[in-house]
mmCIF file of the C-alpha atoms, coordinates in Angstrom:
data_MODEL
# 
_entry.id   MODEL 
# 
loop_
_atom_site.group_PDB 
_atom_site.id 
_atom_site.type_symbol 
_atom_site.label_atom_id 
_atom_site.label_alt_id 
_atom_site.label_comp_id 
_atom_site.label_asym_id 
_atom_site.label_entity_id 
_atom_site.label_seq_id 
_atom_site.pdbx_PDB_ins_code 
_atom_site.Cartn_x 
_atom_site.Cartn_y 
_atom_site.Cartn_z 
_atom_site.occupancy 
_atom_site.B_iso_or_equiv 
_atom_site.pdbx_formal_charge 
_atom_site.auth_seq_id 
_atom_site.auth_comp_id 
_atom_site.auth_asym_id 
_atom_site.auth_atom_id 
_atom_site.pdbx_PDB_model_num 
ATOM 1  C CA . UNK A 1 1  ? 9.688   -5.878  -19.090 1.00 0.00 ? 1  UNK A CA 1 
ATOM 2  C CA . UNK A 1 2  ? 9.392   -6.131  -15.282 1.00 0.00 ? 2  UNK A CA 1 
ATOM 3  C CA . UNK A 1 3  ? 8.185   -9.019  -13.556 1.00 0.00 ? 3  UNK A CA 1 
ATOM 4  C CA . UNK A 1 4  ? 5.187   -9.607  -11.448 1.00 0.00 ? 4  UNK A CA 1 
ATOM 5  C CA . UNK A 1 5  ? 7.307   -9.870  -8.600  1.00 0.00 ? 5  UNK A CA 1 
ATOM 6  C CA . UNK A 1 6  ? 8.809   -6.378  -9.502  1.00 0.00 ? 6  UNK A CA 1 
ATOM 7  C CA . UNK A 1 7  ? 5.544   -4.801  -9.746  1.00 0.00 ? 7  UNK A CA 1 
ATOM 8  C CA . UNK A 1 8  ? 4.150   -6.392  -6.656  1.00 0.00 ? 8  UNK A CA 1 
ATOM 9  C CA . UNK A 1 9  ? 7.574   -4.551  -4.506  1.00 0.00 ? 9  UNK A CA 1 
ATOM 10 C CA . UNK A 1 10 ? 6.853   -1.581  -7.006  1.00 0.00 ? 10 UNK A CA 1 
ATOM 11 C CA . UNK A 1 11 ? 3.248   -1.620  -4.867  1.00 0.00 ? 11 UNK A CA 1 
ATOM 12 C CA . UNK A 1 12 ? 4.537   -2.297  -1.842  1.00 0.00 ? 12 UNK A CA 1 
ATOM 13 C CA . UNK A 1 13 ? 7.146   0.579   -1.727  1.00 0.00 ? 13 UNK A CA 1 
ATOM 14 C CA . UNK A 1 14 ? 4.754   3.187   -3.151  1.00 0.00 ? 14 UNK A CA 1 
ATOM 15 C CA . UNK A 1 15 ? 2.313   2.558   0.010   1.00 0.00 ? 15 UNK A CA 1 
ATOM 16 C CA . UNK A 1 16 ? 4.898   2.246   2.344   1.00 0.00 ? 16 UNK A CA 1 
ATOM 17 C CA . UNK A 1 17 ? 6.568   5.949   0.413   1.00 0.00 ? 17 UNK A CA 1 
ATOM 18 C CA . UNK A 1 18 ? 3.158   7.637   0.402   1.00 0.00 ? 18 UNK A CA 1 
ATOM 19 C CA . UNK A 1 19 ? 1.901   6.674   3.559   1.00 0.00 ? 19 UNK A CA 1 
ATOM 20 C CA . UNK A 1 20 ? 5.395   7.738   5.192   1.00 0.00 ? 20 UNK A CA 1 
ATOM 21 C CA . UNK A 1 21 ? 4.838   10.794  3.635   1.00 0.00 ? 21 UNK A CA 1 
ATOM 22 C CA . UNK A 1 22 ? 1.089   11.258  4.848   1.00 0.00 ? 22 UNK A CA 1 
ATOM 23 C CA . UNK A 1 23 ? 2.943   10.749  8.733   1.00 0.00 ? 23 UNK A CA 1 
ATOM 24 C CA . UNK A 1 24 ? 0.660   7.645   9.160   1.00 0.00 ? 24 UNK A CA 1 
ATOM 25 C CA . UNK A 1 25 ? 2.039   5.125   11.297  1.00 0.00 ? 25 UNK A CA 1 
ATOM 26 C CA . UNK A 1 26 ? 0.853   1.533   9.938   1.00 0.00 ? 26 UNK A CA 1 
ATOM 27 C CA . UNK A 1 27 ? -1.290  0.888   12.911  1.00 0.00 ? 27 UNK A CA 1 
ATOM 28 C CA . UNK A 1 28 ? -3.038  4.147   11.914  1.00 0.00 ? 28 UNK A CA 1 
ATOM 29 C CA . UNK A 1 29 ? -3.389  3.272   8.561   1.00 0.00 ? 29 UNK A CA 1 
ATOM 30 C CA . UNK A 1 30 ? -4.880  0.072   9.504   1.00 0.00 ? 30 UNK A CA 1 
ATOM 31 C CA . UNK A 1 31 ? -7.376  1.731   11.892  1.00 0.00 ? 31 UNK A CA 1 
ATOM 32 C CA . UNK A 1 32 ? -8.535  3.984   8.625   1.00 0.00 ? 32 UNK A CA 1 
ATOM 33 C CA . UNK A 1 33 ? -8.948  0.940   6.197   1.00 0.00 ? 33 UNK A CA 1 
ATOM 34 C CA . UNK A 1 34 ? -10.290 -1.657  9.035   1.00 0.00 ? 34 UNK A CA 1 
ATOM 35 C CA . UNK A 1 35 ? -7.244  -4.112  8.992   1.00 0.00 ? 35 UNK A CA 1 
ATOM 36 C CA . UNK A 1 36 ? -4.503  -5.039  11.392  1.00 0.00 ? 36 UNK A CA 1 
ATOM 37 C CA . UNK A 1 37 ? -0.768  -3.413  11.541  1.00 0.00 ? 37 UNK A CA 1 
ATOM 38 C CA . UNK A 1 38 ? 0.607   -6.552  10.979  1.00 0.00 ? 38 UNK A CA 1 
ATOM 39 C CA . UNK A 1 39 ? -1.462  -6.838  7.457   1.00 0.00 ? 39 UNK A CA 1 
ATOM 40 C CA . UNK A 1 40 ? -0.423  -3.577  6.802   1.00 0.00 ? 40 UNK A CA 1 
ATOM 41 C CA . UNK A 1 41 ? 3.211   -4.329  7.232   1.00 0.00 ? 41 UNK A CA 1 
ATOM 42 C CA . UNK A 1 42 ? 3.006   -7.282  5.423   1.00 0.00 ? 42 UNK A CA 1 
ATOM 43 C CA . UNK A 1 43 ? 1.911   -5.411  2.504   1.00 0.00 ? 43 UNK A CA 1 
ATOM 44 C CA . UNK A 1 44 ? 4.459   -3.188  2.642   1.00 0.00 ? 44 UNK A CA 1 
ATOM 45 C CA . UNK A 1 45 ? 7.490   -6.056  3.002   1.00 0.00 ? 45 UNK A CA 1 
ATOM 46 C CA . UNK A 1 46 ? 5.531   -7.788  -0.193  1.00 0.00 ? 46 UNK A CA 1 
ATOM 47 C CA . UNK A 1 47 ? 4.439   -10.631 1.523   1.00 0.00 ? 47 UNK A CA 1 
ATOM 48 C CA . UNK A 1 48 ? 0.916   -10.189 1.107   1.00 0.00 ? 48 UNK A CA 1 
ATOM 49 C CA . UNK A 1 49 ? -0.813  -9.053  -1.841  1.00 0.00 ? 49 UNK A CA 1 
ATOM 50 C CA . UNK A 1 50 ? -4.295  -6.780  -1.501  1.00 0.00 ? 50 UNK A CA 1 
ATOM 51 C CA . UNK A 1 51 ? -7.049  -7.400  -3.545  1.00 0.00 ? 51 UNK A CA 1 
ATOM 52 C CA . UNK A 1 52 ? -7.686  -4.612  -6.187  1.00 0.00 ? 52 UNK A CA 1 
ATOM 53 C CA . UNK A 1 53 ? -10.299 -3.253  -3.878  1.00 0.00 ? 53 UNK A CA 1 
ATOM 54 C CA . UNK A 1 54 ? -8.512  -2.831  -1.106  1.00 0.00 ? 54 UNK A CA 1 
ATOM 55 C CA . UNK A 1 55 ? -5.568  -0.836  -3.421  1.00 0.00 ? 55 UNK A CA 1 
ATOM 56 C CA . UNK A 1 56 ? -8.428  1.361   -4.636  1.00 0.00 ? 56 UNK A CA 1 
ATOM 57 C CA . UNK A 1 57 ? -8.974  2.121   -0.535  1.00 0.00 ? 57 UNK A CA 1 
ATOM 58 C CA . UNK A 1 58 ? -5.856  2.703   0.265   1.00 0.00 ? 58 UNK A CA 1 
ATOM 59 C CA . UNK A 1 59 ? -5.192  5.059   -2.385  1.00 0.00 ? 59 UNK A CA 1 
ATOM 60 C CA . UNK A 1 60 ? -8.259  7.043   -1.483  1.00 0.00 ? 60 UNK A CA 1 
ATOM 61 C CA . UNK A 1 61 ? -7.165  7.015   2.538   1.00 0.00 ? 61 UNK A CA 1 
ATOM 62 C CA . UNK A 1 62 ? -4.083  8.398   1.497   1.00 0.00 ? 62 UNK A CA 1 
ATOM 63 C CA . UNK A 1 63 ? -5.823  10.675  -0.810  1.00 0.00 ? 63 UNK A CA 1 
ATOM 64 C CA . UNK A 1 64 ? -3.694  9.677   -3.916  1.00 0.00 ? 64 UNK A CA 1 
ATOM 65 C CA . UNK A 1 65 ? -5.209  8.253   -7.220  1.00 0.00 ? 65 UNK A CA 1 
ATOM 66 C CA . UNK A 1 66 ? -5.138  4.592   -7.399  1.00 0.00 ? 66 UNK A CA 1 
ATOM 67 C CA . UNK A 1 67 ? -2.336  4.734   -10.506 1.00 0.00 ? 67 UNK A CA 1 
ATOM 68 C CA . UNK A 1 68 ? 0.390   6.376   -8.352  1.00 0.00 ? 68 UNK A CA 1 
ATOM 69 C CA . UNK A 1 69 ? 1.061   2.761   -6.722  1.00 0.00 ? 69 UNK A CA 1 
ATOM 70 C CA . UNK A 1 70 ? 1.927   1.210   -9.330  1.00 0.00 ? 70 UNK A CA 1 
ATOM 71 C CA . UNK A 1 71 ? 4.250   3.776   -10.722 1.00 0.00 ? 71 UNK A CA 1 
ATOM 72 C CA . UNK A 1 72 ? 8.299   4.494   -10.403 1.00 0.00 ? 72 UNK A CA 1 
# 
């Protein structure tokens, strides 16, 4: 069984992967979901956690469904 803190870098890595892969920058990813860089890269590093809402907007500004961050 993985561990909440698993899961949470799980999340983190899967944005950071699939907005890499969209060629977003995380300033320009910011600009699409009305947040700051530094948020964004904060997220990605696991030092922040988003609220479920803002995982459901992410996923839909990098036009993935919202289960694909949370898998392996």
């Amino acid at each position: 069984m993985t561990s909440a803190d698993d899961k949470t870098l799980m999340v983190a890595m899967n944005i950071a992967k699939y907005r890499k892969l969209k060629k977003l920058s995380q300033t320009k990813l910011g600009i699409m979901l009305g947040i700051s860089r530094e948020y964004i890269a904060k997220i990605e590093t696991g030092l922040r956690h988003p609220s479920l809402g803002l995982l459901f907007k992410i996923a839909e500004v990098l036009n993935i469904e919202p289960k694909d961050l949370f898998e392996k």
